[in-house]
LOZAMI-423596 format. One record per residue (C-alpha): y, x, z; residue in one letter. Coordinates in nm, 2 decimals. Last residue first. Layout:
# LOZAMI-423596
pt north: Y | east: X | up: Z | res: a
...
This chain:
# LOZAMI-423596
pt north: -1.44 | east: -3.10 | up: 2.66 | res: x
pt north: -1.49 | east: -3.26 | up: 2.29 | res: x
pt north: -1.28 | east: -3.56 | up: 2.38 | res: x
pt north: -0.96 | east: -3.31 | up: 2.55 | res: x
pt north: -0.96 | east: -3.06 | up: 2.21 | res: x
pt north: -0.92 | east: -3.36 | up: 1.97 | res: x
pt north: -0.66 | east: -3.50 | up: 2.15 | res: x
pt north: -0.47 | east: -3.14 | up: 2.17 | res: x
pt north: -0.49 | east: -3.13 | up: 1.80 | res: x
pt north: -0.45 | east: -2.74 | up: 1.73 | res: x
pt north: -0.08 | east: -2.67 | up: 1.58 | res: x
pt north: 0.03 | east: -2.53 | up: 1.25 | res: x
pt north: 0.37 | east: -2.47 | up: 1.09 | res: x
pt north: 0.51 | east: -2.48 | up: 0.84 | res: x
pt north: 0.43 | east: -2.42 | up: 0.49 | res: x
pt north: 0.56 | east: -2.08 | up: 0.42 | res: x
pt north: 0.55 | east: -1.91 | up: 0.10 | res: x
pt north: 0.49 | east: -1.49 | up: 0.05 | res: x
pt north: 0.52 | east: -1.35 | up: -0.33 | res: x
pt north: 0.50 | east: -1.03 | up: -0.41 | res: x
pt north: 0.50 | east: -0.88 | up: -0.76 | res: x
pt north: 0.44 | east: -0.55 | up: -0.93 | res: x
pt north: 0.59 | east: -0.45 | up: -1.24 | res: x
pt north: 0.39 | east: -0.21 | up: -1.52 | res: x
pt north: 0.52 | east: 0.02 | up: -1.74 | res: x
pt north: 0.78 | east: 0.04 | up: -2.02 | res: x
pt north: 0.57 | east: -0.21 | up: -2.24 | res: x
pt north: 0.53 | east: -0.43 | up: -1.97 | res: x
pt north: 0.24 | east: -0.58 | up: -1.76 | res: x
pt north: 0.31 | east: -0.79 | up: -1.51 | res: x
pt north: 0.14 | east: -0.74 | up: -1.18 | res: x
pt north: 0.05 | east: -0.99 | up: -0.94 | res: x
pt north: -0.01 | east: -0.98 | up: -0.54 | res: x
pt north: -0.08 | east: -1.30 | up: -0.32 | res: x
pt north: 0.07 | east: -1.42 | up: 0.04 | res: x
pt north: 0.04 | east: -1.75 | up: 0.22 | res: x
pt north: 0.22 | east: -1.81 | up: 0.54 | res: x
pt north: 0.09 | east: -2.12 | up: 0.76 | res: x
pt north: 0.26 | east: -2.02 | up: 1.07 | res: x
pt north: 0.04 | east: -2.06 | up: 1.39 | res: x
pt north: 0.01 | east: -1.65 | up: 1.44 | res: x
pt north: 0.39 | east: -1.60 | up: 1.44 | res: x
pt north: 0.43 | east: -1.23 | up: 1.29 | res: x
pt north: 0.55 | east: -1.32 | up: 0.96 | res: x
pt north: 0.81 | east: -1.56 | up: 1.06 | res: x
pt north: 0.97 | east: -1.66 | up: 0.66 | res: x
pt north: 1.23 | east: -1.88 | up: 0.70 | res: x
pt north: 1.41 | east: -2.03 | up: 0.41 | res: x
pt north: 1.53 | east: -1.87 | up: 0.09 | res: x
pt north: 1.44 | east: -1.52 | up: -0.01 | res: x
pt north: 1.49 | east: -1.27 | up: -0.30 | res: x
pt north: 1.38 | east: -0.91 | up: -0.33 | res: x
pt north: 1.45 | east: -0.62 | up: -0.58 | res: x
pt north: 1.22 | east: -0.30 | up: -0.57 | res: x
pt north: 1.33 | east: 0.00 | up: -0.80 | res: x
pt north: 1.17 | east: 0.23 | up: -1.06 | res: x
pt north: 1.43 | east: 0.42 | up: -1.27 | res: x
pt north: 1.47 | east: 0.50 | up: -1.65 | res: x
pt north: 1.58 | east: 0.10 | up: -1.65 | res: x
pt north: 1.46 | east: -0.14 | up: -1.89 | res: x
pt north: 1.55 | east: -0.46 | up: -1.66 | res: x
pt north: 1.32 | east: -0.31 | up: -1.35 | res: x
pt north: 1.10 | east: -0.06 | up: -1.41 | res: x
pt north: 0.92 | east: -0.08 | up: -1.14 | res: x
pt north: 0.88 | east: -0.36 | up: -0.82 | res: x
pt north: 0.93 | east: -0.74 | up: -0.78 | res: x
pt north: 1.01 | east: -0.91 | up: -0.46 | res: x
pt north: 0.92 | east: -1.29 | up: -0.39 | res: x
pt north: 1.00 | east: -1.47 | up: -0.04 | res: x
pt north: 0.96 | east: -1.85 | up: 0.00 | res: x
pt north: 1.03 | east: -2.08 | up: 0.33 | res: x
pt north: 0.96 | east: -2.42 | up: 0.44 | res: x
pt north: 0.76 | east: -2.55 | up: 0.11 | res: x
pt north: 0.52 | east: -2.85 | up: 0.19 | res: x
pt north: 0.84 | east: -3.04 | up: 0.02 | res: x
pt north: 0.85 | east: -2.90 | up: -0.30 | res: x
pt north: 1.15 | east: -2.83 | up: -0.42 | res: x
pt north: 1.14 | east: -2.50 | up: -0.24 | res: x
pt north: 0.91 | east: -2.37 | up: -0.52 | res: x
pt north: 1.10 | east: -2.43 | up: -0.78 | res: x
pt north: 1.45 | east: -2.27 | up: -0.69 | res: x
pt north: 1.24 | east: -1.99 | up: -0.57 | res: x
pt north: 1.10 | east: -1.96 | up: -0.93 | res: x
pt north: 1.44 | east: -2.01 | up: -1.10 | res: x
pt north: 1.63 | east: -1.79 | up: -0.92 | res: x
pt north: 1.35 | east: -1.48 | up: -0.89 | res: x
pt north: 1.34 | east: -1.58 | up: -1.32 | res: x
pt north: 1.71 | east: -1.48 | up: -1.35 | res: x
pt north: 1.69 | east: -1.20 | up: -1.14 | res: x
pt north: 1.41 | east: -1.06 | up: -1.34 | res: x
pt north: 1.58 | east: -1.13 | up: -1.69 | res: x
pt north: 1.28 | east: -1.27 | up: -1.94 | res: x
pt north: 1.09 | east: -1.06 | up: -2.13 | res: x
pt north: 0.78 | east: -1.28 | up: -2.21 | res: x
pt north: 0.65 | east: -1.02 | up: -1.96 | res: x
pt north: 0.85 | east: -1.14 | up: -1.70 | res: x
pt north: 0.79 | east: -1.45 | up: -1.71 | res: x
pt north: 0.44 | east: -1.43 | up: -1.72 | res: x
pt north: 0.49 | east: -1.23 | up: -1.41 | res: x
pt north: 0.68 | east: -1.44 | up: -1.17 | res: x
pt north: 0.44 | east: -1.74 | up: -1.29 | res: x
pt north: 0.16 | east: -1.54 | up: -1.20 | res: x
pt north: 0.30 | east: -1.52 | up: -0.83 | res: x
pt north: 0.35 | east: -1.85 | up: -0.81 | res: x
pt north: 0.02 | east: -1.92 | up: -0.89 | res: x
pt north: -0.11 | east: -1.68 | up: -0.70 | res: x
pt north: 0.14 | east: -1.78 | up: -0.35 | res: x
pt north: 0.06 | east: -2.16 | up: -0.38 | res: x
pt north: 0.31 | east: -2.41 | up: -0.27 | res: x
pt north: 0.44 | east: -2.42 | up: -0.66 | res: x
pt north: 0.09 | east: -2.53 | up: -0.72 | res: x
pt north: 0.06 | east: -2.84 | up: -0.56 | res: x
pt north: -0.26 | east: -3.07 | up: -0.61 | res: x
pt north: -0.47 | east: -2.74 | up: -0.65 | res: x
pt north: -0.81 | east: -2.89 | up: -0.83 | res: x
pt north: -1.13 | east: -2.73 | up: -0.72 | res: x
pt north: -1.44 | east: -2.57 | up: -0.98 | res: x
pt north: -1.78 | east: -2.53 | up: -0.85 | res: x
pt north: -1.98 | east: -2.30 | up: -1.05 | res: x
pt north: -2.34 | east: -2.27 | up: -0.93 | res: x
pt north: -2.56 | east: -1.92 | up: -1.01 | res: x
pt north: -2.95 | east: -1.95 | up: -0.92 | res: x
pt north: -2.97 | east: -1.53 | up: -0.85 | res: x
pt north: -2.93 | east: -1.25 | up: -1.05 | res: x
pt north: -2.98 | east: -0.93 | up: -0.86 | res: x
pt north: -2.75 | east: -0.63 | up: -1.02 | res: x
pt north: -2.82 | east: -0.42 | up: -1.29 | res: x
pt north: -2.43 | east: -0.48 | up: -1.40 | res: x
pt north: -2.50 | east: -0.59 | up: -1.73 | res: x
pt north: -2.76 | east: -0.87 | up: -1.54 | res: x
pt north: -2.45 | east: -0.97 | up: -1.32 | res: x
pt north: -2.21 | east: -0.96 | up: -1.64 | res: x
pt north: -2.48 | east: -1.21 | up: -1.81 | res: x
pt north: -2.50 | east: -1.48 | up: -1.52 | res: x
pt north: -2.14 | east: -1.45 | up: -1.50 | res: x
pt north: -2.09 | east: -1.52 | up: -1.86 | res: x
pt north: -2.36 | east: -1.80 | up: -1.86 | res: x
pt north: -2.13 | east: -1.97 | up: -1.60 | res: x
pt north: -1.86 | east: -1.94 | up: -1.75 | res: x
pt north: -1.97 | east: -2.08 | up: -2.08 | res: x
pt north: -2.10 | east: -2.39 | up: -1.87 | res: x
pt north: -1.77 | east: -2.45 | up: -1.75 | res: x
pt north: -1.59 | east: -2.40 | up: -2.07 | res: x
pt north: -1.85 | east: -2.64 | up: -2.23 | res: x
pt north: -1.77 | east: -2.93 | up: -1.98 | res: x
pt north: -1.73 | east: -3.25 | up: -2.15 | res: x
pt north: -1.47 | east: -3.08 | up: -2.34 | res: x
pt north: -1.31 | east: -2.74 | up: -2.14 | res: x
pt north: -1.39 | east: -2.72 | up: -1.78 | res: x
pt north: -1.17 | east: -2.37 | up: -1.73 | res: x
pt north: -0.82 | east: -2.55 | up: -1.92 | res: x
pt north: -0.90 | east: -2.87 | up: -1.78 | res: x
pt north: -0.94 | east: -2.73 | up: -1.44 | res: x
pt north: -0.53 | east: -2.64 | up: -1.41 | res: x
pt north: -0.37 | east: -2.61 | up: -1.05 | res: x
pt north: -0.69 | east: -2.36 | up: -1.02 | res: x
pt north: -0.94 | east: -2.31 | up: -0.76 | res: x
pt north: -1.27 | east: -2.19 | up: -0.81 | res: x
pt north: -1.57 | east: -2.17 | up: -0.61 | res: x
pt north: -1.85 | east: -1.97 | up: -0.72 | res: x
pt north: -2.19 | east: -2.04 | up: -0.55 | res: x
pt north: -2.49 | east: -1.78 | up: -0.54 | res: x
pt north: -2.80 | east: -1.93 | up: -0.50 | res: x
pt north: -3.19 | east: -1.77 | up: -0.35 | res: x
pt north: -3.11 | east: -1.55 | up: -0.02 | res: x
pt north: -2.78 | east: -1.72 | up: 0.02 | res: x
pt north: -2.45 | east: -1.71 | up: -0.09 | res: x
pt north: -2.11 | east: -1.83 | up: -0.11 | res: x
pt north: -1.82 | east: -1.66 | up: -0.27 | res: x
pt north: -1.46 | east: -1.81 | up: -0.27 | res: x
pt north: -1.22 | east: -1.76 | up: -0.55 | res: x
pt north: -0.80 | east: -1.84 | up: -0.56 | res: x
pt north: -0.52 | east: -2.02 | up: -0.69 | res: x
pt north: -0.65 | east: -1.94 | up: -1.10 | res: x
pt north: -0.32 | east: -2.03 | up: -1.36 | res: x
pt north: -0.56 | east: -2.00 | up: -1.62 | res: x
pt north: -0.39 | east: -1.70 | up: -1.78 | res: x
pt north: -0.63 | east: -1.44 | up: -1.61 | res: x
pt north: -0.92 | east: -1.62 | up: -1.61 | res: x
pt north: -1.18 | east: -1.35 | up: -1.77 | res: x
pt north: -0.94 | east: -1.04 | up: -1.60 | res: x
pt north: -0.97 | east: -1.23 | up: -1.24 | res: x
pt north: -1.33 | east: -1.32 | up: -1.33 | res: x
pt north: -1.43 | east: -0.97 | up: -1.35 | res: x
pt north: -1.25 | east: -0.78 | up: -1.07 | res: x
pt north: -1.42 | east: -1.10 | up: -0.83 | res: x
pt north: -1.76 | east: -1.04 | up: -1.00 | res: x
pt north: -1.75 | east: -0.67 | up: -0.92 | res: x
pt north: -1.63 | east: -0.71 | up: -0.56 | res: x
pt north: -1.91 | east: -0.94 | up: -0.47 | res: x
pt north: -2.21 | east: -0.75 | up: -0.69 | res: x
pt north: -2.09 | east: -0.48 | up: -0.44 | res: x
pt north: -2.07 | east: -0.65 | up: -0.13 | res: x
pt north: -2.41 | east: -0.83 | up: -0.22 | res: x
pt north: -2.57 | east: -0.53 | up: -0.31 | res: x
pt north: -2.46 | east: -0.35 | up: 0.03 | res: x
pt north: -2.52 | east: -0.55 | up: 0.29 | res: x
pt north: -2.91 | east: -0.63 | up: 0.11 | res: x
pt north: -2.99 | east: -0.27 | up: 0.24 | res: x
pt north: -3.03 | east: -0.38 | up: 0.56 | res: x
pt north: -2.89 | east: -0.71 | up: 0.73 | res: x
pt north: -2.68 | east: -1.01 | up: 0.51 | res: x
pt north: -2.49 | east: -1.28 | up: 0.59 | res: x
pt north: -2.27 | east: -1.51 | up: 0.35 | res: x
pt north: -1.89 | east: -1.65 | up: 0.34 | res: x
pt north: -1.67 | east: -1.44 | up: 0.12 | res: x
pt north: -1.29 | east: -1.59 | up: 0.14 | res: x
pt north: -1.37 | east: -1.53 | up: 0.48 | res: x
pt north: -1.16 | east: -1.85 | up: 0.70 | res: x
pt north: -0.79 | east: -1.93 | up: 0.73 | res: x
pt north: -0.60 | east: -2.05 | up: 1.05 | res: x
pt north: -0.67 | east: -1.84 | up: 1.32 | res: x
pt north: -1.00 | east: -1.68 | up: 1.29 | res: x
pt north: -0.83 | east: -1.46 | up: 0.99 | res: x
pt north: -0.51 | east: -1.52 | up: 1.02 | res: x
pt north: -0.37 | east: -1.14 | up: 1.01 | res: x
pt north: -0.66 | east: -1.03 | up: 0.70 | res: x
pt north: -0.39 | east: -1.27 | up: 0.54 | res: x
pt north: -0.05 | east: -1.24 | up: 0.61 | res: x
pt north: -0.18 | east: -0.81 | up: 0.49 | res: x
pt north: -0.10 | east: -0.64 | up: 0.76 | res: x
pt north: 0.25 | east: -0.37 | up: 0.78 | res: x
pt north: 0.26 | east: -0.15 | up: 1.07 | res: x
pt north: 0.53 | east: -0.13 | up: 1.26 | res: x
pt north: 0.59 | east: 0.26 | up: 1.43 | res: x
């Protein structure tokens, strides 16, 4: 039987890299795994709306640093930086709630040049759409139509899932332009999960985009040997 991996967890060591990059022996595993999971469920719900590409953890025994990305930083920075500085103090604050280790907390913030080639952003799109009540086929046409504008942008796949268009019945519908090769290890796929919240229930999205593909630099490979 296939078994279905997340595009991610599939590339790791490949092409992408732990979105959580620290080590830790003993009992301190467990603290920082927890205080990580916690802090990632919070700032999803805190930024939700801010159009947020993805967060990376850092640590070490003293800092802990926060790296967002977002196609939007004005909206997070605020004027001359309040937001930023807000956020910070809120995660500082959430940790203490928590009864967890507060360490020296740094907040690094990243522009994404090229949203529509990002699968969260898309994905939120998708559902902000759909929960300003828009038809689902008719936002699937737009947002593919979007993204393959771009010209990173070699394939795109979105499917939705529930109550589709006010029906008494759950369903999945799917839409796909381009190629999408899934079980190539050099194809540059990125994947990310949304839900929209409706008043009949709530509709999950899916959204894979592929960017091509990529290939070690043989030059580089021959110099360092």
């Amino acid at each position: 039987m296939s078994k279905v991996v997340n595009p991610f967890a599939h590339r790791l060591g490949i092409l992408r890299d732990w979105r959580h990059r620290w080590f830790a022996s003993g009992t301190k595993y467990q603290e920082y795994l927890k205080a990580d999971i916690l802090l990632r469920e919070y700032l999803l719900r805190e930024l939700r709306g801010m159009y947020i590409g993805g967060i990376e953890i850092e640590r070490n025994d003293k800092t802990l640093r926060v790296i967002l990305k977002t196609s939007r930083p004005g909206l997070i920075i605020g004027r001359s930086g309040e937001g930023s500085l807000k956020l910070r103090n809120k995660i500082v604050a959430f940790l203490q709630h928590k009864k967890l280790r507060v360490p020296e907390v740094k907040l690094d913030i990243e522009e994404i040049r090229s949203p529509e080639s990002n699968a969260a952003i898309v994905a939120y799109m998708v559902a902000e759409s759909l929960e300003k009540r828009m038809p689902f086929r008719r936002v699937l046409k737009q947002t593919i139509e979007k993204v393959m504008a771009n010209r990173d942008v070699k394939g795109v796949r979105i499917g939705v899932a529930g109550m589709l268009g006010g029906g008494s019945m759950s369903r999945t519908e799917e839409l796909k332009k381009g190629r999408i090769p899934l079980q190539t290890f050099r194809s540059d796929i990125d994947f990310a999960k949304e839900r929209a919240n409706l008043p009949l229930g709530v509709i999950g999205v899916k959204v894979w985009i592929y960017r091509g593909e990529v290939f070690a630099d043989a030059a580089g490979k021959e110099k360092s040997k």
